[in-house]
C-alpha positions as CSV (number, residue, x, y, z in Angstrom):
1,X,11.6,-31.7,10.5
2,X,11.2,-29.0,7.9
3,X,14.1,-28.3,5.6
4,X,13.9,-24.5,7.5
5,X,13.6,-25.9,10.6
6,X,16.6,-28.2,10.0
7,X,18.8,-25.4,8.7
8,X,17.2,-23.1,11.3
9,X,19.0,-25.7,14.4
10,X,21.9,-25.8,11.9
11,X,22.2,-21.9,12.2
12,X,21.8,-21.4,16.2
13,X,25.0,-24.0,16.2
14,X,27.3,-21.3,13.5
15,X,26.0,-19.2,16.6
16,X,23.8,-17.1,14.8
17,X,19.9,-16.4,15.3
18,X,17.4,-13.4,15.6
19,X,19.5,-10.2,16.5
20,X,23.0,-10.2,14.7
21,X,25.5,-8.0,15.9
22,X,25.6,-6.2,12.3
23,X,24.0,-5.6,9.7
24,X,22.1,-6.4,7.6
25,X,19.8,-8.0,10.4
26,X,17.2,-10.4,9.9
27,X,14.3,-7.5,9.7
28,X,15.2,-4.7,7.6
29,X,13.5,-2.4,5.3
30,X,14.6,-0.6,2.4
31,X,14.4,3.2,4.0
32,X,11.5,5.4,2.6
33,X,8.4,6.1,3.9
34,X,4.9,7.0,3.1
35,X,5.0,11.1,3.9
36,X,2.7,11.9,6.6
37,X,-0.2,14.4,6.0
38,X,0.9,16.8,8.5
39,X,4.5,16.9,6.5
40,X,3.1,17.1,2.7
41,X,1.1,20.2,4.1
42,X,3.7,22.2,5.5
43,X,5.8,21.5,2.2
44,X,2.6,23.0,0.1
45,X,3.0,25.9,2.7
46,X,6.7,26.5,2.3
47,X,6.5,26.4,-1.9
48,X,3.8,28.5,-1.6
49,X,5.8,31.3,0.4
50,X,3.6,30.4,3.6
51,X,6.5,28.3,5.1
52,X,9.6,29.9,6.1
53,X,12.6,26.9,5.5
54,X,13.5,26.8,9.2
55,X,9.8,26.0,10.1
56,X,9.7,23.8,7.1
57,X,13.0,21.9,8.9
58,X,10.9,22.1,11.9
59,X,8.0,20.2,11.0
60,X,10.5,17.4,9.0
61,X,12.5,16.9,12.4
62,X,9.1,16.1,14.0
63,X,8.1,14.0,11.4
64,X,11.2,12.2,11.8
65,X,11.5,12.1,15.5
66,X,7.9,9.8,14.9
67,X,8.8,7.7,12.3
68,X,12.0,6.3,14.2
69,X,10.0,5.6,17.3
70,X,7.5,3.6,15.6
71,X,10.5,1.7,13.5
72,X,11.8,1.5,17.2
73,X,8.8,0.3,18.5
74,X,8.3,-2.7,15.9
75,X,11.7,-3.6,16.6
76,X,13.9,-3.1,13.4
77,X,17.6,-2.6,14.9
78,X,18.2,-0.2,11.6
79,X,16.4,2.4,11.3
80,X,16.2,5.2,8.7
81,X,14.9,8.7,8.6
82,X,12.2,7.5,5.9
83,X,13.9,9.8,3.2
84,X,11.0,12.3,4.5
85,X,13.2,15.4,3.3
86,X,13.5,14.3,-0.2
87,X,11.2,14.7,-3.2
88,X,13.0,11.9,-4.7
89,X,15.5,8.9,-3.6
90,X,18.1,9.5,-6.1
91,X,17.8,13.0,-8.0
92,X,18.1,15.0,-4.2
93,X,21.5,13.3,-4.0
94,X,22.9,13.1,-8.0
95,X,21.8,17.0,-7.9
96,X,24.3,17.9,-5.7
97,X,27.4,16.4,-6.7
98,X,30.0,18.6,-7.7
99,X,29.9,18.6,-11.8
100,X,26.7,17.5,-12.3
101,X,23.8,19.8,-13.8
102,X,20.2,19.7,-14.3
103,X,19.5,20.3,-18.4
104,X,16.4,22.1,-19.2
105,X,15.8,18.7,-21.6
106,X,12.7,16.8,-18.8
107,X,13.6,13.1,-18.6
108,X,10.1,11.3,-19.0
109,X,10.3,7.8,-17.4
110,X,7.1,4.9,-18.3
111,X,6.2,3.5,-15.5
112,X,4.0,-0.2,-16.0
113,X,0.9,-0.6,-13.0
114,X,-1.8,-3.0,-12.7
115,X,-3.8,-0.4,-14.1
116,X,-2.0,0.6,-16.8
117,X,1.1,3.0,-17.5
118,X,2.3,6.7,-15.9
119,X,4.9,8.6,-16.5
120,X,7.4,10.3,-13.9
121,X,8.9,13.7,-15.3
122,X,11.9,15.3,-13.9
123,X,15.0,17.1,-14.9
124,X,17.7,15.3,-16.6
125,X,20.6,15.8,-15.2
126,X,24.2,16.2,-17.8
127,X,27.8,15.7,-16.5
128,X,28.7,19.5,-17.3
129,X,31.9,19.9,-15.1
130,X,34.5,18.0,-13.3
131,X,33.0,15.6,-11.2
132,X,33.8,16.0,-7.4
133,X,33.0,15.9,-3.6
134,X,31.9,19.8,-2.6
135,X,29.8,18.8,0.8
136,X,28.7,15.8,2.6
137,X,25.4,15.3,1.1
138,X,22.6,14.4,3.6
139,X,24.9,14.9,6.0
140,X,23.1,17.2,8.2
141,X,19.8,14.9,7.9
142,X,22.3,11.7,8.8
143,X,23.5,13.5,12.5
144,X,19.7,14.5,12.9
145,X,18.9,10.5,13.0
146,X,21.6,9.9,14.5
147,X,20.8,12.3,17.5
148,X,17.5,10.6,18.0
149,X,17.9,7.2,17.9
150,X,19.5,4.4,20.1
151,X,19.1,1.7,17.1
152,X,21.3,1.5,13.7
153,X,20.8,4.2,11.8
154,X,21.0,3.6,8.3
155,X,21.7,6.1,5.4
156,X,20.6,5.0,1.5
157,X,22.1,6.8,-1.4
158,X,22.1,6.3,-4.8
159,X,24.7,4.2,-6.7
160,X,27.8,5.8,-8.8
161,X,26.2,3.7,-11.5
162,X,22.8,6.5,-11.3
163,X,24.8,9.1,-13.1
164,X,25.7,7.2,-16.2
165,X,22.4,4.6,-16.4
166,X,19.9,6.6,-17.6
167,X,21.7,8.8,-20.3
168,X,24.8,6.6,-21.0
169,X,27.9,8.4,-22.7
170,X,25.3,11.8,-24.1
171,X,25.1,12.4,-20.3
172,X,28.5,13.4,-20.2
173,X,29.9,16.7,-22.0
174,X,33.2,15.1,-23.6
175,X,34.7,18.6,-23.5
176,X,35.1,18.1,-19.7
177,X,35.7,14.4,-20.4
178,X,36.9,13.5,-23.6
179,X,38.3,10.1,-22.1
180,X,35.8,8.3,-20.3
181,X,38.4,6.6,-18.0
182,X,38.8,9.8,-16.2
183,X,35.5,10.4,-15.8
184,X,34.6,6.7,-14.0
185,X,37.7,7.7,-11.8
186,X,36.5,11.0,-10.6
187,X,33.2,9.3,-10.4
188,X,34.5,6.7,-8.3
189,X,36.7,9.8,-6.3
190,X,33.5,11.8,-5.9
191,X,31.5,9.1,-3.9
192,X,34.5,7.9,-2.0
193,X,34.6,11.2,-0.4
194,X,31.1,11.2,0.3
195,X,31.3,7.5,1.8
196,X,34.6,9.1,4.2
197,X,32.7,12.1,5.5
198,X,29.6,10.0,6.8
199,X,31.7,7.7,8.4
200,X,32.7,10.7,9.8
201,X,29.6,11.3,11.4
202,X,29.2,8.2,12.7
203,X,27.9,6.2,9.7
204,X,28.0,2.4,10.3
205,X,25.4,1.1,8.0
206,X,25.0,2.8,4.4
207,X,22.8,1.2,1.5
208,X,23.3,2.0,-2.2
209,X,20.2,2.3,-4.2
210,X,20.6,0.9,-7.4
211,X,18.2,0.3,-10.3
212,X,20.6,-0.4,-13.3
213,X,22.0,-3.7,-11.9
214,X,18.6,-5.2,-11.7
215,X,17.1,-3.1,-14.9
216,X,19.7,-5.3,-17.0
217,X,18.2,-8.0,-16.3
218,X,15.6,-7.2,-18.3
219,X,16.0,-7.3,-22.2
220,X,14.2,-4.5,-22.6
221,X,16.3,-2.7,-20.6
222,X,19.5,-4.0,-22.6
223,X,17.6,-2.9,-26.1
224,X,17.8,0.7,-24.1
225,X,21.3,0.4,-23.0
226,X,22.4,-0.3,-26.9
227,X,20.1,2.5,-28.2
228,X,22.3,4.8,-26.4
229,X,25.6,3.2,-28.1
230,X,26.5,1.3,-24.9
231,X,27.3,-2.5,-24.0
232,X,24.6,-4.1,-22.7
233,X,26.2,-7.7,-22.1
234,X,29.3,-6.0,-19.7
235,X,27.7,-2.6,-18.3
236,X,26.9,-4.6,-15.2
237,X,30.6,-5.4,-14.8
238,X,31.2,-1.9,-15.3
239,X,29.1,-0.8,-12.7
240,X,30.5,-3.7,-10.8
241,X,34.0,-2.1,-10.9
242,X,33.1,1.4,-10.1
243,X,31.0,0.9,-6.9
244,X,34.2,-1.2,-5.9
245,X,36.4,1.8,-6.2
246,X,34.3,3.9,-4.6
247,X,34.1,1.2,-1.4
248,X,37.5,0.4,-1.2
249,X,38.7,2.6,1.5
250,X,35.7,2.4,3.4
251,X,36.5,1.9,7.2
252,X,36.0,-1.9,8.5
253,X,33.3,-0.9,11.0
254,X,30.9,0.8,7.8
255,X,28.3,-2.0,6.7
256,X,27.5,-1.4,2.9
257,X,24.7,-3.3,1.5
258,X,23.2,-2.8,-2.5
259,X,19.3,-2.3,-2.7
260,X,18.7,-3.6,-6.2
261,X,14.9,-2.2,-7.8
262,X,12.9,-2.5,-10.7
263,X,11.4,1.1,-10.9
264,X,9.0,2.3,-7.8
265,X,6.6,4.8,-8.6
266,X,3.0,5.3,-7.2
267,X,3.1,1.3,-6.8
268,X,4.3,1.0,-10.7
269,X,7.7,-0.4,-11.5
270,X,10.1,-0.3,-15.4
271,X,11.6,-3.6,-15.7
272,X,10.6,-7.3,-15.2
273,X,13.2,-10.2,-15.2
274,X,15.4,-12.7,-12.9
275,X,18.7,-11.8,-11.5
276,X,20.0,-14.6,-13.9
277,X,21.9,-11.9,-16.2
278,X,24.1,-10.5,-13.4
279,X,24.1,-13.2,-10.9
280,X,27.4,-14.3,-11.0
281,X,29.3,-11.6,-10.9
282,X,27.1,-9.7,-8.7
283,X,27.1,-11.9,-5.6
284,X,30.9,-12.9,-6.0
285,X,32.6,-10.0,-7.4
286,X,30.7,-6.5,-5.7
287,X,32.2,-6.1,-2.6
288,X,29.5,-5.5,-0.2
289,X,28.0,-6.8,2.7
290,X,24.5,-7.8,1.4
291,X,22.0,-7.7,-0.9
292,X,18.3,-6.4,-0.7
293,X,17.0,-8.1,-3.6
294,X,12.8,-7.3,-5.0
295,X,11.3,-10.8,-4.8
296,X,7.8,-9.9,-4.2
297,X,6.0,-11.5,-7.4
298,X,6.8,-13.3,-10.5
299,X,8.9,-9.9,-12.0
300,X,11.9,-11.3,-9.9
301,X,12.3,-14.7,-11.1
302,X,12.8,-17.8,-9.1
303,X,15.6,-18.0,-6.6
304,X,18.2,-19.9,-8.2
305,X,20.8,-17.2,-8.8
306,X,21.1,-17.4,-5.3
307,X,23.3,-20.5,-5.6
308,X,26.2,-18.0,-7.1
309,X,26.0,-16.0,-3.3
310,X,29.2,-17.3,-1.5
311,X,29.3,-17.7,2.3
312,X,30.0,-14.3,4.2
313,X,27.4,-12.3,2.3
314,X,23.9,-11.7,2.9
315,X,20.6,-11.9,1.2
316,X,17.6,-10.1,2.4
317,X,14.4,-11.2,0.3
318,X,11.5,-8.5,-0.2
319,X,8.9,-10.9,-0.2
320,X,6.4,-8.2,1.2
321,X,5.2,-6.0,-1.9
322,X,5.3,-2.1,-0.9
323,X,3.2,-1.9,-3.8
324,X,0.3,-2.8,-2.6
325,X,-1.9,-2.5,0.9
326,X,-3.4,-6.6,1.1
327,X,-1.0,-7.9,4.0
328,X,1.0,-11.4,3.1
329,X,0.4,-14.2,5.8
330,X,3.5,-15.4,7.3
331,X,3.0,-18.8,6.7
332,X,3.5,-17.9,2.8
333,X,6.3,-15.9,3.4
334,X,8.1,-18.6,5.5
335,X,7.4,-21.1,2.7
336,X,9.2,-18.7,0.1
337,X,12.1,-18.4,3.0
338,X,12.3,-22.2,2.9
339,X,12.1,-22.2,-0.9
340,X,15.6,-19.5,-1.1
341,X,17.4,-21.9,1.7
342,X,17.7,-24.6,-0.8
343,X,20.0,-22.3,-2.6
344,X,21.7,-19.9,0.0
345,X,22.2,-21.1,3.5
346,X,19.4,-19.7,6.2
347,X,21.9,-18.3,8.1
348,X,22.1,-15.9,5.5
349,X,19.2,-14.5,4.9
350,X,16.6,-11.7,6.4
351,X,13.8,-10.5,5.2
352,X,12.3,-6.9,4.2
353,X,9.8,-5.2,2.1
354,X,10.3,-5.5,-1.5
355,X,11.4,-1.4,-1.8
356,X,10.5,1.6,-0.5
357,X,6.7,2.7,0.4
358,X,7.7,6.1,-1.2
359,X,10.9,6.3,-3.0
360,X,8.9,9.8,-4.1
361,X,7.6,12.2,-1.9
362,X,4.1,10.7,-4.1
363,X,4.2,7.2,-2.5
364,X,2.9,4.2,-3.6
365,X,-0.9,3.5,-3.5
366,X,-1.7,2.1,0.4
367,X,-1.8,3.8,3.5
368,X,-0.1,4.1,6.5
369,X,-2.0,1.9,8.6
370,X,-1.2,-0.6,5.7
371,X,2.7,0.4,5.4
372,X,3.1,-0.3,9.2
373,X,1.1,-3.5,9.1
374,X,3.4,-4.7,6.4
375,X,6.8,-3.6,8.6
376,X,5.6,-5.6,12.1
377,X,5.1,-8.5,9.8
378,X,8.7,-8.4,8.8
379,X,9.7,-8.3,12.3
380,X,7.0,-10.7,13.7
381,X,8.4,-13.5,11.0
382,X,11.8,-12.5,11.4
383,X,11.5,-13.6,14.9
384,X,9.5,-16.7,14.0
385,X,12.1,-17.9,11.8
386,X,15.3,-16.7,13.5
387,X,14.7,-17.5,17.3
């Protein structure tokens, strides 16, 4: 008997196997979606003045309405909206916190590919204001997938740790915050009330997006960090400490899991580098549910930090790349499943796509045929594995 096959009988006896009763279950995804052709057109419409916003919302709910039934129809018991309304996974959300402004300054991110580097330009955004909690946020595209689904449906928003990564201290006007406690606490106070009001709506399973915990990994990435006068060998714990404020008065029937990325951009990515420089305090000290962690090629580093993830958390591996269109054969993917259980029991693990397909309304370089292929996969091995 295989070492998965023995933990796999070990498992169905804890009385766990293919559907669990919450999540994260063993076939996930991360949450966005290529954009389909119809959509990107009617957005070209509506910026050029062609598109009224109430057809534009229109032709998103449709596009919505299909890209749940075919999550639906593959079998994923989560399902998102594909973040089909946004332009971009985090800056749609950071925007519109109460405080925050964009700066006229672009923010020019380098992107590495196979092919070479590209940049992404977008407004940098500058803590000009008391931060705060002025509307639900997404809350209106939440109840839509909600309303037309009979699975989980899932939410992702940035991390709290997005509005301080990129800039550092400079991001925040110290004549609205001249001490920097107060502004972590209204940081933390901001997304706290944003957490309540969509488990208002019904919100049982939310994901935080977050780049800067697995960007740190990376030593370039803590070179950055200490260019901008910060400290690159505790910012994690930082980070650590404010997404725990801002979960602690979550209700008990709210699922939060913390997506972890490298950069996703037309199928390029920033950083490169093992979980080993957080590991620790990550799995034992966040206080989340799970952990969707990029293990798709040799960027991630080998599973040992896994060892440090105690026994009522999860671990979903992105073993598929959403990077590229070549599908993975399940028999590779269940040896890297095998490989993870020698450190983290199988019972706790489930399996996903690296990241996103389009954490941009861009998207990364396959196609939709491809991007579908790659989410039955998950679900075919899932159930292979699980039951």
């Amino acid at each position: 008997m295989t070492d998965t096959m023995a933990n796999l009988e070990a498992a169905r006896c804890d009385g766990n196997g293919t559907r669990r009763s919450r999540p994260p279950f063993r076939a996930e995804h991360v949450g966005s979606l290529l954009r389909p052709a119809a959509l990107a057109a009617a957005r070209q419409k509506h910026r050029a003045g062609k598109l009224s916003a109430a057809e534009l919302r229109e032709a998103e709910d449709y596009a919505v309405r299909d890209v749940v039934r075919m999550q639906e129809q593959i079998g994923f018991q989560a399902v998102t909206d594909g973040e089909l309304r946004r332009g971009a996974w985090h800056m749609d959300f950071l925007y519109q916190i109460g405080g925050i402004s964009r700066t006229e300054s672009p923010l020019t991110l380098r992107f590495h590919g196979e092919s070479g580097d590209i940049e992404f330009t977008t407004s940098a955004l500058k803590v000009t204001g008391a931060l705060r909690h002025e509307k639900t946020i997404f809350g209106a595209d939440f109840a839509f997938l909600k309303s037309v689904t009979r699975a989980t449906p899932k939410i992702t928003i940035p991390s709290p740790s997005m509005v301080h990564y990129r800039g550092g201290a400079a991001a925040v006007d110290r004549s609205v915050y001249p001490d920097l406690d107060v502004f972590w606490k209204d940081l933390e106070t901001a997304y706290a009330s944003q957490i309540a009001a969509l488990a208002d709506l019904g919100c049982t399973y939310l994901q935080l997006d977050d780049t800067s915990l697995a960007y740190l990994n990376d030593p370039a990435q803590r070179e950055h960090v200490c260019g901008l006068g910060g400290d690159p060998a505790n910012l994690h714990l930082v980070y650590i400490d404010l997404i725990n404020g801002a979960l602690a008065r979550r209700p008990p029937a709210m699922t939060v899991c913390v997506h972890l990325c490298r950069g996703n951009f037309r199928s390029c990515w920033i950083a490169s580098g093992g979980y080993d420089h957080v590991a620790e305090a990550l799995f034992n000290r966040l206080d989340v549910d799970g952990f969707l962690l990029e293990y798709d090629d040799e960027r991630s580093g080998g599973f040992e930090p896994l060892r440090f993830v105690p026994r009522g958390k999860q671990v979903v591996l992105g073993l598929l790349t959403s990077k590229r269109g070549a599908l993975e054969e399940k028999d590779e993917l269940k040896r890297r499943i095998d490989a993870a259980a020698r450190f983290v029991d199988l019972d706790q693990i489930s399996l996903s796509p690296q990241c996103g397909f389009a954490s941009t309304a861009d998207g990364n370089t396959l196609t939709a045929a491809e991007q579908w292929l790659k989410l039955e996969r998950v679900a075919e091995t899932a159930r292979e594995v699980w039951g």
